[in-house]
N, C-alpha and C positions, 0 to 999 in steps of 0.2 A: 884385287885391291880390297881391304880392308872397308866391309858397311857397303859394297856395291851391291847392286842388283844385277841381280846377274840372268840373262834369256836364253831360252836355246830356241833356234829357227830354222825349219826346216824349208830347203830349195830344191825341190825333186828330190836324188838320194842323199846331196850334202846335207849334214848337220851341225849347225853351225854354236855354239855357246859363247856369247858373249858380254862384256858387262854393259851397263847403259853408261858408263862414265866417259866421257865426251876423248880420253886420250886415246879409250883404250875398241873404239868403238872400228867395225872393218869398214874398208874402203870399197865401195863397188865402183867403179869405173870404167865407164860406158864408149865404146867407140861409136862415134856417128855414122859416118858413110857405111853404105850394106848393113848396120848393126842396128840402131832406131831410125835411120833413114832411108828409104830407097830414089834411087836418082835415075833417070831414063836419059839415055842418051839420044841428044840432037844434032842432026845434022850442022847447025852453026853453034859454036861453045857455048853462049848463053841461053838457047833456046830448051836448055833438059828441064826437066819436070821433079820439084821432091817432093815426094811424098812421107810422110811420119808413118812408121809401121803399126798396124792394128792393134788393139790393147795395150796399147803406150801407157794409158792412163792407171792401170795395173802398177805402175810402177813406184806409182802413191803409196802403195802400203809399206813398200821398202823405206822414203823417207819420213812416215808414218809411226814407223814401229819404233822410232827414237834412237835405235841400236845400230846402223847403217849411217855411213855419210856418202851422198853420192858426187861422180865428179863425172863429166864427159872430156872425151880426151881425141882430138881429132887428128891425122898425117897431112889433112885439108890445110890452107889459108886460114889465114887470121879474120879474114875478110870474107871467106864461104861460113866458117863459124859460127860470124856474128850476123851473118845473113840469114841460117839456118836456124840457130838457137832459141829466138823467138816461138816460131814454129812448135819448135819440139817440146820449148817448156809449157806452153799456152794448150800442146797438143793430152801435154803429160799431168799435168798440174803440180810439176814439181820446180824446186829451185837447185841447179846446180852448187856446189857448195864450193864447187875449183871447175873451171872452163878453162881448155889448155888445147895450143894446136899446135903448127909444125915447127913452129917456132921453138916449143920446146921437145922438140924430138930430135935424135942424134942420125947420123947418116949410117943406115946399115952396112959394113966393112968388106960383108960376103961377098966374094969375085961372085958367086952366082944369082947375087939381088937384081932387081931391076935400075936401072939408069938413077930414081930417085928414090929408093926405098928407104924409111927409114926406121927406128928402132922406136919404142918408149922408156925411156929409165925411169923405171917406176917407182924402186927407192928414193930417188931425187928430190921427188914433187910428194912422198904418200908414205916415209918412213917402213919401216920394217914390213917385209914383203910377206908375213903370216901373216900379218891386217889387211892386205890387201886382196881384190878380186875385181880381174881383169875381163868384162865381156868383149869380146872382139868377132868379128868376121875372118881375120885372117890370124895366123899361125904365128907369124913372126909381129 
């Protein structure tokens, strides 16, 4: 874009260049379960434990650096989400800029998924999938 400023960021070996202009800025978006959160399981459903994974607060410089919009994106309830996300942000010092759970996930099709797996359409919610960057725990 014409008069942007334009940064290059480096994340381990990615290198990233991008402008600060609010359309054109990438999407990191963060899975909760296993990803910034860790959960122990209890013997009765309510009884597990979550914990926010260490150096969460690191994640400041990502929406810091004015170049990033972050979003968390969970396969969780609406209602583990908003129980947990307190937590996470309070843990991280950041504000979600789109909080999204199973509600908006699609049901994965694969005869070899599991019983409730389901997908993220990440074009849907996050536009043009070069802006975007998906941290996850799992594959699919």
């Amino acid at each position: 874009t014409m008069g942007a400023l334009w940064v290059v960021w480096a994340i381990g070996g990615l290198v990233l260049i991008v402008s600060k202009c609010q359309e054109d800025k990438v999407w990191i978006v963060f899975d909760m379960n296993g990803t910034l959160v860790s959960t122990t399981k209890a013997r009765h459903k309510n009884d597990g434990q979550t914990d926010v994974r260490p150096k969460i607060r690191s994640l400041q410089r990502l929406q810091d650096s004015g170049i990033f919009r972050l979003a968390l994106w969970s396969s969780a309830s609406r209602t583990t989400v908003e129980s947990v996300l307190p937590k996470v942000e309070n843990s991280s010092g950041i504000k979600f800029e789109k909080v999204l759970h199973r509600g908006h996930t699609l049901r994965n099709n694969d005869t070899n998924a599991k019983k409730f797996a389901t997908v993220k359409p990440l074009s849907t919610h996050f536009g043009p999938l070069e802006r975007v960057l998906l941290i996850d725990d799992t594959a699919k």
